[in-house]
Structures are given as C-alpha cells and as structure tokens.
MARMARTOR-677958 format. One record per residue (C-alpha): chain; x, y, z; residue in one letter. Coordinates in steps of 0.05 Angstrom, whole numbers, plus 5000, padded with zeros to 4 digits. Layout:
<sites>
  lummi    xx    yy    zz  numi
      A     X     Y     Z     A
...
</sites>
This chain:
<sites>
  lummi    xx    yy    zz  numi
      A  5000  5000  5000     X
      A  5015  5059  4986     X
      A  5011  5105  5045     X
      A  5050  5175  5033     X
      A  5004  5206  4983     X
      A  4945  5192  5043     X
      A  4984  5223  5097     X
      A  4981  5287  5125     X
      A  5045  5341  5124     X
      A  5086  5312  5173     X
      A  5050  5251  5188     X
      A  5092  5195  5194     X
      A  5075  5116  5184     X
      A  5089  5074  5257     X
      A  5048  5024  5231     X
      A  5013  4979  5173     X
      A  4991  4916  5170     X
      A  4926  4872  5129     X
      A  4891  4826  5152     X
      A  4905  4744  5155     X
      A  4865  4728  5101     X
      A  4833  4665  5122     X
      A  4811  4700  5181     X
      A  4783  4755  5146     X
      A  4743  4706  5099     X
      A  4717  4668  5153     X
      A  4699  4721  5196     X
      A  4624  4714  5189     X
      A  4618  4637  5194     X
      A  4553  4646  5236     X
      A  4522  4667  5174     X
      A  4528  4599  5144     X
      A  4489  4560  5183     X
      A  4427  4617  5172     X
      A  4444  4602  5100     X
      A  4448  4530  5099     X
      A  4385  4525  5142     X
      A  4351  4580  5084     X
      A  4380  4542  5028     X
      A  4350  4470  5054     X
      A  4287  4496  5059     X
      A  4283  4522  4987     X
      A  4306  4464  4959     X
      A  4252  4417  4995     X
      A  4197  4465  4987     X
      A  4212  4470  4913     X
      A  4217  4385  4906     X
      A  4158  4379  4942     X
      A  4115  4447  4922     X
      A  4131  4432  4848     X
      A  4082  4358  4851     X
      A  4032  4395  4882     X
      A  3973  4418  4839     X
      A  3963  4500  4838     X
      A  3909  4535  4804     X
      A  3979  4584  4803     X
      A  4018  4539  4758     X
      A  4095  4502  4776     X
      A  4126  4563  4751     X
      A  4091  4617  4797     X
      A  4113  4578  4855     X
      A  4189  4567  4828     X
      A  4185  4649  4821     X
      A  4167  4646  4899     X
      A  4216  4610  4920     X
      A  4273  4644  4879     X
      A  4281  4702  4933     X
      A  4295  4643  4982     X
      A  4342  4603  4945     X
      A  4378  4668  4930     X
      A  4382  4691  5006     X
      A  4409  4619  5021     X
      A  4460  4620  4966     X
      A  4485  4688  4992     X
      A  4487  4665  5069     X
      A  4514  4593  5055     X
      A  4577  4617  5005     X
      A  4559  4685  4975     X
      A  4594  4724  5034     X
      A  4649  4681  5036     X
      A  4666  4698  4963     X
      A  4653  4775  4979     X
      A  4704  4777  5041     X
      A  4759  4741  5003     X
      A  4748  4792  4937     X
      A  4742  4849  4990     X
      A  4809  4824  5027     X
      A  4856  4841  4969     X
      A  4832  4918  4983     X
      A  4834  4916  5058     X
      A  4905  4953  5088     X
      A  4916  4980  5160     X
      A  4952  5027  5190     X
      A  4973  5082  5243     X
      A  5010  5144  5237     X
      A  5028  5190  5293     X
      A  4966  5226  5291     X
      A  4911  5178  5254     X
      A  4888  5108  5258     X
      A  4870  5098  5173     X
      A  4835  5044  5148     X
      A  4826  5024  5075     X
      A  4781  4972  5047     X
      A  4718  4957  5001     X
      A  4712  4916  4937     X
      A  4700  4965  4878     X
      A  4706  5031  4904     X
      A  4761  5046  4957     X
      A  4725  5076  5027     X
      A  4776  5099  5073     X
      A  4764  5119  5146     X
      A  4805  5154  5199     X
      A  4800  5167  5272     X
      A  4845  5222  5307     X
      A  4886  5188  5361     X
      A  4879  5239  5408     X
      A  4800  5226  5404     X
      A  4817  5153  5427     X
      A  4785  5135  5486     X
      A  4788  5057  5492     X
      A  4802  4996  5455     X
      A  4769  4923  5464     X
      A  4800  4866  5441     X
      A  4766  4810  5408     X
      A  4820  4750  5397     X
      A  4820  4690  5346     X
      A  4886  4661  5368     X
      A  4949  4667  5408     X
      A  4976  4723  5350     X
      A  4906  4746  5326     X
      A  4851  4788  5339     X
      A  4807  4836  5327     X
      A  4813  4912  5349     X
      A  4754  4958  5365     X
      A  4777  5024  5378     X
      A  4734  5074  5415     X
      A  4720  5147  5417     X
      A  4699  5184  5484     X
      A  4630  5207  5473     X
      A  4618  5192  5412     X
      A  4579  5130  5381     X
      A  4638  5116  5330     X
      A  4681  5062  5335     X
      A  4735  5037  5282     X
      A  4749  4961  5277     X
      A  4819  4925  5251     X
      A  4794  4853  5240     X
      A  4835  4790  5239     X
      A  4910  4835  5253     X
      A  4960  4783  5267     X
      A  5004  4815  5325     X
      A  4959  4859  5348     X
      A  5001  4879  5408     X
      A  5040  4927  5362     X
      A  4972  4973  5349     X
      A  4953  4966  5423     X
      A  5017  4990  5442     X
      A  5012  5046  5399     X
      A  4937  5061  5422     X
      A  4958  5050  5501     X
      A  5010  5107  5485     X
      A  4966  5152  5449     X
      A  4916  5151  5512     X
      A  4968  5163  5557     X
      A  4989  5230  5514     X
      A  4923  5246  5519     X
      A  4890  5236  5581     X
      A  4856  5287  5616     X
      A  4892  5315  5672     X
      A  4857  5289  5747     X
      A  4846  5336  5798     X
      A  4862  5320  5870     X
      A  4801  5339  5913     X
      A  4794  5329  5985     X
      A  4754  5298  6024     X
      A  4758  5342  6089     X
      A  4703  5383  6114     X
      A  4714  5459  6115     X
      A  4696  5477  6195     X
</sites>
C-alpha cells in the first residue's frame, strides 16, 4: 500500500499491516448455518411444492421460492466469496496522529479516527497472535474496527501510548470538611 500520498504534512507511518486472510474470509461463519438452514428449505419446498397441483401453475411457485434460494445462496457461500474479493483491498495502518483504514471491493472507502479522540480499545481474539481491534471514541457512538490483525500487540501498544498523551489531567480533591 501505498501510504504517503494519504498522509498528512508531517504525518509519519508507525504502523501497517492487512489482515490474515483466512481469518478475514471466515469472519462471518455464523452466517452459514442461517444460509444453509435457508438454502434447505428452498430446495425441499421447491421438490415437494413443484408435485403439488396449483390453480397458480409450477412456475409461479418456482418464482416464489427464487428470493429464498437466492438469500440461502448468499448466506451459505455468497459472503464468503465477497470477504475474500474484498480482502485484496483491505490495508491497515497508524501514523502518529491517525488510525486509517482502507478497504471495500469496487470503490476504495477509507476511514480515519484522530488518536487523540481515542478513548478505549476492546479486544476481540482468534488466536494466540490474532485478533480483532475495536477502537473507541469518548463520547461519541463511533468506533473503528481492525479485524483479523495478526500481532495485534504492536497497534495496542501504539493506542495505550496515544491515551496516555492524551489523558485528561485528574484533579486532587479532598475529602475534608471545611469547619
């Protein structure tokens, strides 16, 4: 990837990194069983709806059932083809000022979050040396997520510094009663 042209006057790079791509692929697996479950259902109800008589006619009811078939199609291997297409256009990174992420199949869509807006990061792990990253913003409902990073230590490292830059400073208050 190419990351200079994206990057900010003096903005460096500390780090980049895409996703394992069998994890990234098989990120949804949950989705298969929906689609399995969708797709066996078609395919009986159109074996045993086609013998049935219909003042509707066979073909009506094979038009029915195409919306079905299709959803089941998508869920059982449709999304698994999608992720691994999308993968090629997926890249990571952090500079000193940014988290960037870069993905989408067709048309590139890039999203950034300001470190210093950082507020918390939740780790969601696949493996000893991968995980996914969910990175928070205070107050905000925006979150950005780094799926299937392989060593994510290196990005929570760089996150755990960027909220120590920027924490808010505490003040001490006591607990004394004025007399």
């Amino acid at each position: 990837m190419d990351w200079p042209p994206l990057l900010e006057s003096e903005e460096t790079l500390l780090w980049e990194s895409k996703p394992a791509p069998r994890c990234y692929t098989f990120r949804n697996w949950r989705r298969t069983i929906l689609g399995l479950l969708l797709l066996t259902l078609a395919i009986y109800w159109e074996i045993t709806g086609l013998g049935l008589p219909t003042g509707f006619g066979p073909a009506l009811l094979g038009w029915f059932l195409l919306p079905l078939f299709a959803a089941g199609l998508w869920f059982s291997v449709g999304h698994y083809i999608l992720a691994r297409r999308e993968w090629e256009n997926v890249f990571y990174g952090a500079s000193n000022r940014r988290l960037l992420v870069q993905r989408g199949l067709i048309q590139s869509r890039r999203r950034s979050l300001d470190l210093d807006k950082v507020s918390g990061y939740r780790l969601h792990p696949h493996g000893q040396h991968l995980a996914d990253v969910q990175v928070f913003v205070a107050h905000e409902k925006k979150s950005l997520t780094f799926h299937c990073i392989e060593h994510p230590e290196q990005l929570t490292a760089i996150l755990e510094k960027a909220m120590a830059e920027h924490e808010p400073p505490t003040f001490a208050t006591s607990s004394e009663k004025p007399e």
